[in-house]
N, C-alpha and C positions, 0 to 999 in steps of 0.2 A: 541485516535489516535494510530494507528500503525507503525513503521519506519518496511518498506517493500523495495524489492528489484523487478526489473520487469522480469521475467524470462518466459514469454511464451506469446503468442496470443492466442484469442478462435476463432476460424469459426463456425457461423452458420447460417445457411440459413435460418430456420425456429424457430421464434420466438417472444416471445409478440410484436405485433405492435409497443406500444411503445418503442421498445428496438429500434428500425431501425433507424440505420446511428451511432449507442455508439458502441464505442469501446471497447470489452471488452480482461483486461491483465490479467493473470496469474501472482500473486506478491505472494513472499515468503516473510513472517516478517523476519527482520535481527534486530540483538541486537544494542547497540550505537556505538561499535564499528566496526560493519558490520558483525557480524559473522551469521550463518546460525542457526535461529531456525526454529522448526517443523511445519508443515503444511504449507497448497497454499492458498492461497482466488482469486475465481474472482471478478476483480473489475472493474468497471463502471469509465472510462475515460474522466477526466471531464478538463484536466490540457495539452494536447497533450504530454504525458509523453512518452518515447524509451525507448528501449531496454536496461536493464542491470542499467537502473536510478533506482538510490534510491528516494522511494515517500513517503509523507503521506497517508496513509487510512483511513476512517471514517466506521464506521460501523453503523447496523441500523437506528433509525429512525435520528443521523445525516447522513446518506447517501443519505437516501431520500429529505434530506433538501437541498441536496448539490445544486448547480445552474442549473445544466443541467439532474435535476436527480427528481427534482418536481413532483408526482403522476405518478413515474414511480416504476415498481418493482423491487425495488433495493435494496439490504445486505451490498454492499459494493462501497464506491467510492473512487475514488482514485483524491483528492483535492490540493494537491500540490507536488511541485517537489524540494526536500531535497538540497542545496548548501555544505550544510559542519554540522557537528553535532558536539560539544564543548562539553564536561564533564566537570563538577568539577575536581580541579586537584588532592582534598581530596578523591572522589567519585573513579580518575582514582588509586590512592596509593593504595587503597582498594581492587579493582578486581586484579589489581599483588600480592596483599600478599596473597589473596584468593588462587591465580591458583598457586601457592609455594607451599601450605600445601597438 
């Protein structure tokens, strides 16, 4: 799974049949702490997730497992919508004495 951010919509007009009526977001992965890492994925909206919500992603063939997402051609789904993320508090001591050095 990926912890993602929703940062865009896609439009399209034309495309595989079975896409029509999914919603598809533009999600950036963000680290535990929210921070921005590299690359977008589109994902396939399976959760009615907004704007600027932190989601889970699934990719491959669980994407296509996802519910709404069954024998369609899909990479990416976007299967739940993130309440709050907890670290270890050992895990959180770790990444501060990291970003010191």
């Amino acid at each position: 799974m990926i912890l993602a951010r929703i940062v865009g919509t896609v439009v399209s007009t034309r495309k595989d049949a079975r896409l029509e009526g999914k919603k598809l977001l533009i999600v950036k992965p963000v680290s535990p702490e929210g921070a921005d890492e590299s690359g977008y994925l589109i994902a396939v909206d399976t959760v009615d997730a907004g704007f600027r919500e932190t989601v889970l992603v699934v990719t491959g063939s669980s994407a296509r497992n996802a519910a709404e997402c069954k024998d369609r051609p899909v990479d990416a789904a976007i299967i739940g919508i993130v309440d709050e993320v907890m670290l270890d508090v050992l895990h959180t001591a770790e990444l501060a004495a990291a970003r010191k050095k």
